[in-house]
C-alpha positions in Angstrom: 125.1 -12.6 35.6 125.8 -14.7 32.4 124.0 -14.5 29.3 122.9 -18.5 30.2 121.4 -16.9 33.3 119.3 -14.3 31.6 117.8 -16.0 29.5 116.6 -19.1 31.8 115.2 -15.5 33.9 113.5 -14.5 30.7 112.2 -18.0 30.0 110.3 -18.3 33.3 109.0 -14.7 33.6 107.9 -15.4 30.1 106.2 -19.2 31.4 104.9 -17.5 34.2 102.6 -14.5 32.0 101.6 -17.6 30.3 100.2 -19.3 32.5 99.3 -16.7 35.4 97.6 -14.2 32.2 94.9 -16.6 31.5 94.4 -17.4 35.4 94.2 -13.6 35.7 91.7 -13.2 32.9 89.6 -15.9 33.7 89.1 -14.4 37.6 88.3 -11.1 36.5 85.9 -12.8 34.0 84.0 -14.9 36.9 85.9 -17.7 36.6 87.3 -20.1 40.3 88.8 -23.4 41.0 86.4 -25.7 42.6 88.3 -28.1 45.1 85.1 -30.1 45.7 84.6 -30.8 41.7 88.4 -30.8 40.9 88.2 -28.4 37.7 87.4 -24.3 36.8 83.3 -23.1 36.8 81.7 -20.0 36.0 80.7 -18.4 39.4 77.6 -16.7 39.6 75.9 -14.2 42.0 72.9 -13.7 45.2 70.7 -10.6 45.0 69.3 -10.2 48.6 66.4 -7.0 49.1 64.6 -7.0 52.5 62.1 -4.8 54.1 63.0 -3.4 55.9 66.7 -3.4 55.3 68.8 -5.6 57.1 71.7 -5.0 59.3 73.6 -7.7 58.5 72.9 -10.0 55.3 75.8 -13.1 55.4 76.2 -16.0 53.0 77.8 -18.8 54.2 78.7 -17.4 57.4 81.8 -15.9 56.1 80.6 -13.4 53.8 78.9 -10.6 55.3 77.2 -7.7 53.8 75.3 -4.6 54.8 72.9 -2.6 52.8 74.0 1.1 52.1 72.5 3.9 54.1 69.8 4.7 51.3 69.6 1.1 50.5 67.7 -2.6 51.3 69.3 -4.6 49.1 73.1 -6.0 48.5 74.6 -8.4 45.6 77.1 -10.8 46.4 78.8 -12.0 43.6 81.6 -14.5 42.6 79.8 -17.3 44.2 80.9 -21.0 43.0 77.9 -23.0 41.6 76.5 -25.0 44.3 74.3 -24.3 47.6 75.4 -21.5 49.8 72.9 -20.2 52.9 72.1 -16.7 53.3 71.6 -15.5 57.0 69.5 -12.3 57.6 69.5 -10.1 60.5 68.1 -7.0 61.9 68.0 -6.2 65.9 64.4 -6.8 66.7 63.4 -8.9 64.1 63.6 -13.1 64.1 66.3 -14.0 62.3 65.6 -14.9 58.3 67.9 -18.0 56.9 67.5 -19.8 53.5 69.5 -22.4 51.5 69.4 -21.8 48.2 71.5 -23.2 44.8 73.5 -20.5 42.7 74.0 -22.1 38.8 76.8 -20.6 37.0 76.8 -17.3 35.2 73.7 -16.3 36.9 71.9 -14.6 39.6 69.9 -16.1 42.3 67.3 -13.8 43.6 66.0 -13.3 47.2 64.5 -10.1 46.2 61.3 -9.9 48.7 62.2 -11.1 51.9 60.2 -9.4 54.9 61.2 -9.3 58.0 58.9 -10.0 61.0 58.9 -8.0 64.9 59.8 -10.2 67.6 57.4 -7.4 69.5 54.5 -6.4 67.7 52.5 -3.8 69.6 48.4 -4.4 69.8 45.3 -1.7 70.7 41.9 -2.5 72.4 39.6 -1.9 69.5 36.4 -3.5 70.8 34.8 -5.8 73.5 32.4 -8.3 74.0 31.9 -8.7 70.6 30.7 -12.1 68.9 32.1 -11.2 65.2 33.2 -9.2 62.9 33.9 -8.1 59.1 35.7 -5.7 57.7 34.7 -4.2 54.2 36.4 -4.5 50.6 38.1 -1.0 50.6 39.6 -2.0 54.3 38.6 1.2 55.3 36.0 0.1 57.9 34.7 -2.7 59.8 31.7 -4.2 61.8 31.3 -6.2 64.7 28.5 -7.7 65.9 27.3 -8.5 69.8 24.5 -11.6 70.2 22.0 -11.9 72.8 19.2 -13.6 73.7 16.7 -11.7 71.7 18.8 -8.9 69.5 22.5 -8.4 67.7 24.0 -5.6 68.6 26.2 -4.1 65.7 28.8 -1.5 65.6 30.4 0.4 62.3 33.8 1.4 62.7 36.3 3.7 60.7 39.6 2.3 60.8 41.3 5.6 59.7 40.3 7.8 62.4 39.3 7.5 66.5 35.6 8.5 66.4 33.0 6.5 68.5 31.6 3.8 66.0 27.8 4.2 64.9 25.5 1.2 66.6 22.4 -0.3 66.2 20.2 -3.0 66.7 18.3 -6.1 65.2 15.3 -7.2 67.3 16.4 -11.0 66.3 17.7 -14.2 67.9 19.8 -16.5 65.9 23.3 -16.2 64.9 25.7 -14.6 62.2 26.1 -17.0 58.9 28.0 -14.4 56.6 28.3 -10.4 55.8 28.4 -10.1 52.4 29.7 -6.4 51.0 29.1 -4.5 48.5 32.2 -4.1 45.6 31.8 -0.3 46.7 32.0 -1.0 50.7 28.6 1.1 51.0 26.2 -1.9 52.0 26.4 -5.2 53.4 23.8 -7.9 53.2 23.7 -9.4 57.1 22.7 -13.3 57.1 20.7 -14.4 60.0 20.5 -18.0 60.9 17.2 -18.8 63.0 16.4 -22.5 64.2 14.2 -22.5 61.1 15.1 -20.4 58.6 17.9 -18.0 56.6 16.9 -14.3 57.5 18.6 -11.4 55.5 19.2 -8.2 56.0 20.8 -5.0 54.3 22.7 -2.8 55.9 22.8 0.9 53.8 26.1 2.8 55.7 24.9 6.0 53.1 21.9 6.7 55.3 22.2 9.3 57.6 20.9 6.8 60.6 22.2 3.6 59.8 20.2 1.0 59.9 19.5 -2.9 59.0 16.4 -3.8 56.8 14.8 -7.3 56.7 14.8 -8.5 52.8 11.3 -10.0 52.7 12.0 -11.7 49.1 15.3 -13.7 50.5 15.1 -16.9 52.7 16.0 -20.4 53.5 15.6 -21.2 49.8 17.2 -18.3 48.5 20.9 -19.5 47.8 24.3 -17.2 46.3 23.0 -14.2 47.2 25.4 -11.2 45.7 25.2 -7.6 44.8 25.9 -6.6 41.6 29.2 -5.5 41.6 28.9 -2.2 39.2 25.5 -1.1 41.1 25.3 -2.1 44.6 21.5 -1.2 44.9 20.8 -4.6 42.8 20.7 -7.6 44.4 21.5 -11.1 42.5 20.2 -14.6 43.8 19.2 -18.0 42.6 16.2 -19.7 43.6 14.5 -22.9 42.3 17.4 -23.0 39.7 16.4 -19.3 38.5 18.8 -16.5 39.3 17.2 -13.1 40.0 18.1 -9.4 40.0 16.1 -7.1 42.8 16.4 -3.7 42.2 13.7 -0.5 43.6 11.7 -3.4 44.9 11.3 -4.8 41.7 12.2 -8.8 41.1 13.1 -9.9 37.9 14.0 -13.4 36.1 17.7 -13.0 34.9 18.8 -16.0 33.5 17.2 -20.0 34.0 18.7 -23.5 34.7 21.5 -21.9 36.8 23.8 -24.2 39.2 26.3 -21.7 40.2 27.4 -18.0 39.1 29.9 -15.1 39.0 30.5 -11.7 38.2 32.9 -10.6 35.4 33.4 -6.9 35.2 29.3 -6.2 33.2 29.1 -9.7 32.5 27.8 -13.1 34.7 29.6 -16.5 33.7 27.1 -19.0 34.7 27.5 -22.7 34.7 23.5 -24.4 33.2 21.9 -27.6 34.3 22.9 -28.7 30.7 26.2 -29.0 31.9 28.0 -26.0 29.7 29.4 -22.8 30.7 27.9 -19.7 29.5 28.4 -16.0 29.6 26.0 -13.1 29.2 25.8 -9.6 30.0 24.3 -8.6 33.5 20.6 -9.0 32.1 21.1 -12.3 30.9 21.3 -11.5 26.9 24.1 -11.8 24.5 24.6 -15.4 25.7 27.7 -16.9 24.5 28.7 -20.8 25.5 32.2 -20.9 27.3 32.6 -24.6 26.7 31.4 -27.2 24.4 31.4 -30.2 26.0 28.7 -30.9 29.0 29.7 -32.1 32.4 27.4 -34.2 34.3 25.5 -32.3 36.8 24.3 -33.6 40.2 22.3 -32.0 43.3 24.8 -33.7 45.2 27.8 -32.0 44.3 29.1 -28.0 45.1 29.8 -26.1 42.4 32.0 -22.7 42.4 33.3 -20.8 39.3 35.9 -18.3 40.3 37.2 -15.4 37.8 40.8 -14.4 38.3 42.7 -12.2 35.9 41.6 -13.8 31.9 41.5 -16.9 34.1 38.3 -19.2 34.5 38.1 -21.8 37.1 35.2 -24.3 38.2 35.3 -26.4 41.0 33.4 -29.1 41.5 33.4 -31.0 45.0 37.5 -31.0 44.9 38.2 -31.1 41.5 39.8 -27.9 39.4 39.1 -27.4 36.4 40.9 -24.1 33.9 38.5 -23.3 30.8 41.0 -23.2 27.5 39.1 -20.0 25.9 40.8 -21.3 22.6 39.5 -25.0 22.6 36.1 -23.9 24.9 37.4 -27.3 27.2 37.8 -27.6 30.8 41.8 -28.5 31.5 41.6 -30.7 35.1 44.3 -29.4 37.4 44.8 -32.3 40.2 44.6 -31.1 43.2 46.9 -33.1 45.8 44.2 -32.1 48.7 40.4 -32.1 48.9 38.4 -30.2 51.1 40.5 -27.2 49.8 39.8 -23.3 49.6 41.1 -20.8 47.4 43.0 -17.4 47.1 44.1 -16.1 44.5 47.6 -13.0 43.7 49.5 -11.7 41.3 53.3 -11.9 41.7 55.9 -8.9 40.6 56.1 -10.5 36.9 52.0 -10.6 37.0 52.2 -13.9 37.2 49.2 -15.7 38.8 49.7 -17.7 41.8 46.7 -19.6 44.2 47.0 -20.8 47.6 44.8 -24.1 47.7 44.6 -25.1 51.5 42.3 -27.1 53.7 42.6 -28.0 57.6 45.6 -30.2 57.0 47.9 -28.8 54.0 49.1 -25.2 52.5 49.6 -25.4 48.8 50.9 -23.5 46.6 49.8 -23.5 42.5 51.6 -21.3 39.9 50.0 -20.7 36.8 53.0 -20.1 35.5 54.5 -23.4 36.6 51.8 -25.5 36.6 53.3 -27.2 39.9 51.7 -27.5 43.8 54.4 -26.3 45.8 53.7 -27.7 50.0 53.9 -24.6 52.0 52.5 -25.9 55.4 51.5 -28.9 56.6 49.7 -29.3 60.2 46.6 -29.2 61.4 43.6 -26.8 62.4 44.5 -24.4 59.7 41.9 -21.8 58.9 41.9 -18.2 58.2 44.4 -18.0 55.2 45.2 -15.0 53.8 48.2 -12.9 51.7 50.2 -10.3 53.0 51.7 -9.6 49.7 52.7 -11.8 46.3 55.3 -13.4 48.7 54.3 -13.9 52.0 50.6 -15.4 53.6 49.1 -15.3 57.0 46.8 -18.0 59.0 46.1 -19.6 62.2 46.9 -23.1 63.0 44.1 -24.0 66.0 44.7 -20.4 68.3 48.7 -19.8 66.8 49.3 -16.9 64.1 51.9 -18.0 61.6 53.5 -15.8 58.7 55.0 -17.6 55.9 56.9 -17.4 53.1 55.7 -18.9 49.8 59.1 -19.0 48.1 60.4 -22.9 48.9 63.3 -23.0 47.6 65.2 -24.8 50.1 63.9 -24.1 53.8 60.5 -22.4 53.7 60.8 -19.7 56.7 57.8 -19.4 58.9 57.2 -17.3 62.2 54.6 -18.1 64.5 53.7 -15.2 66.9 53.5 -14.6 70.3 49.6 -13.5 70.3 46.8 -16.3 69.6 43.2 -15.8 68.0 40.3 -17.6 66.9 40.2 -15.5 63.9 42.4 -12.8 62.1 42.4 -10.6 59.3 44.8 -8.6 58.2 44.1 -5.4 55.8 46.7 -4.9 53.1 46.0 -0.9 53.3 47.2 0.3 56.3 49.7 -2.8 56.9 47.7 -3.7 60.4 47.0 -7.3 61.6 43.5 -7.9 63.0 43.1 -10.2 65.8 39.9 -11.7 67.3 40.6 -13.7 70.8 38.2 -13.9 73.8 35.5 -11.5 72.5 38.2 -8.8 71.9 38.8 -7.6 68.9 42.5 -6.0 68.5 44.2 -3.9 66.3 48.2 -4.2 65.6 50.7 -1.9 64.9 51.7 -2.0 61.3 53.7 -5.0 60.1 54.4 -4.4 56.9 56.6 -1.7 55.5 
């Protein structure tokens, strides 16, 4: 080999560390060719958790991953920029797909997906049965059996398989509302007659349980609550005055009320004068929560709802937020009307509403400040969360689970069962179903 030769050897191998180094570098740093955009990107990365873990979690269809033995959760990385699907499967389970966009240099999270039993088992819990309610602590429930001249009402643990404690009301009419106690230990039970609002209180700390007719509450009595730090007190407003009823002893709270809620020991109340107030639970220390009036008008609903440091009022189907700083209601359009709310916090505490009527399934970050469509159909009622992620309702007699996260495709499973009403209880992970008289009790659903 001559010396010529050599050195046109050296030359290249010398060229090629030039130019292969930096290609070299900029890989192990993240760094691809993108055909599609003809030049060199930053890749990023897809976190995917599930519960419960996956067998198989594939992006694109050609990369596949599977969580470890101890794990739920994989990260795919060196994605380029752009949309890539992720495909989740577990025998057993429907299948969970979503399109979603990876930027460069970061991570796109998919970090509470659940997974939803193609076979979900259901138990007999009772028959003939016209309603039911389950209390606050979901550690019990009621049901209720109409006839022609009493209700019939049963008390039920859901922890345990002991014959539930009955008993009777000698009184026609139907079932408007239960209304429990923050505690779970007594319910007020609202009778509607042809005529009038009948109301009774039902004690489950008695040794004989029992319903009691509330001879001070009727027809014109109107948001009837207990006081959520002592559930022998009874709030209501009548003739624009709410009252407190406590050891059979009525007493004038607070006057010129329109509408009222609890706060922890205090009552935010919205006045005839148009301006928010708060006050302790006897109606002193009054404090105005805005400055500005709002016209008021019999013909309108009011509603103030407290969710955490947040302050809402809605009137008819406007939103309103109360700015503590300015004391101002801040409207929040609403892109529905007819809409009911409820309310969770995320992971990152952040507060979220679902704002839904019989048509549409919104969804409202406070965080965001955006409505987000989630559903959109018809007949919807019964909407509830699962967790921060996931909510549950009926569409006319079908169940449907439903992600909230839309990013790309929103997945939603409907389920084989049907019902005229459900409720499912976050503590023991069981979905409640109420079809033909029958109430049933699932297996659990949730991890």
């Amino acid at each position: 080999m001559t010396k010529k030769t050599r050195l046109i050897i050296l030359l290249i191998c010398v060229l090629c560390f030039v130019i292969i180094t930096p290609m070299l570098v900029a890989y192990s740093m993240g760094y691809r060719f993108d055909f599609e955009k003809i030049k060199v990107v930053a890749t990023g990365g897809i976190y995917v958790r599930t519960f419960p873990a996956a067998e198989q979690i594939a992006i694109d269809s050609n990369i596949s991953e599977k969580p470890g033995i101890f794990g739920n959760s994989v990260f795919i990385q060196s994605l380029l920029p752009k949309s890539h699907t992720v495909s989740i499967k577990k025998t057993g389970y429907y299948d969970y797909s979503k399109t979603i966009s990876v930027e460069e240099n970061e991570v796109t999270k998919l970090e509470n997906v659940l997974l939803i039993k193609k076979s979900i088992g259901f138990q007999n819990l009772a028959n003939k049965i016209d309603y039911f309610s389950p209390t606050p602590n979901n550690q019990n429930i009621i049901t209720a059996t109409i006839n022609t001249k009493n209700i019939t009402f049963s008390y039920y643990s859901l922890g345990s398989t002991t014959a539930p404690q009955t008993f009777s009301i000698i009184q026609a009419g139907k079932i408007s509302e239960i209304k429990w106690s923050n505690d779970s230990n007594k319910a007020l039970i609202n009778i509607q007659t042809y005529n009038n609002n009948l109301y009774y209180l039902f004690d489950t700390t008695v040794k004989k349980i029992t319903a009691t007719r509330l001879l001070y509450l009727d027809k014109n009595s109107q948001q009837v609550y207990f006081n959520p730090q002592d559930s022998k007190e009874i709030f209501f407003i009548k003739n624009k005055i709410l009252y407190s009823e406590k050891s059979n002893k009525t007493l004038s709270a607070i006057k010129n009320v329109v509408t009222y809620k609890f706060s922890g020991n205090n009552i935010t109340w919205l006045s005839t004068d148009g301006i928010l107030y708060s006050s302790d639970i006897t109606g002193k220390l009054i404090e105005p929560l805005t400055t500005k009036n709002i016209a008021i008008s019999p013909a309108q609903n009011y509603q103030i709802f407290i969710l955490p440091e947040k302050t809402f009022l809605q009137v008819d189907n406007s939103l309103s937020l109360l700015n503590p700083d300015t004391k101002t209601l801040q409207a929040i359009t609403s892109p529905i009307t007819n809409y009911k709310i409820i309310d969770s916090l995320d992971e990152n505490n952040n507060l979220n509403l679902i704002i839904y009527n019989n048509d549409k399934i919104y969804l409202y970050s406070l965080a965001t400040k955006k409505f987000e469509e989630i559903f959109s159909g018809s007949n919807i009622s019964d909407c509830q969360w699962i967790n921060s992620s996931y909510i549950i309702f009926t569409q006319g007699d079908k169940i449907i689970i439903s992600e909230i996260d839309y990013r790309g495709n929103i997945n939603i499973v409907t389920l084989p069962q049907t019902a005229s009403k459900i409720y499912f209880n976050p503590q023991n992970g069981k979905l409640y179903i109420f079809t033909s008289n029958t109430l049933l009790s699932s297996d659990k659903i949730t991890p």
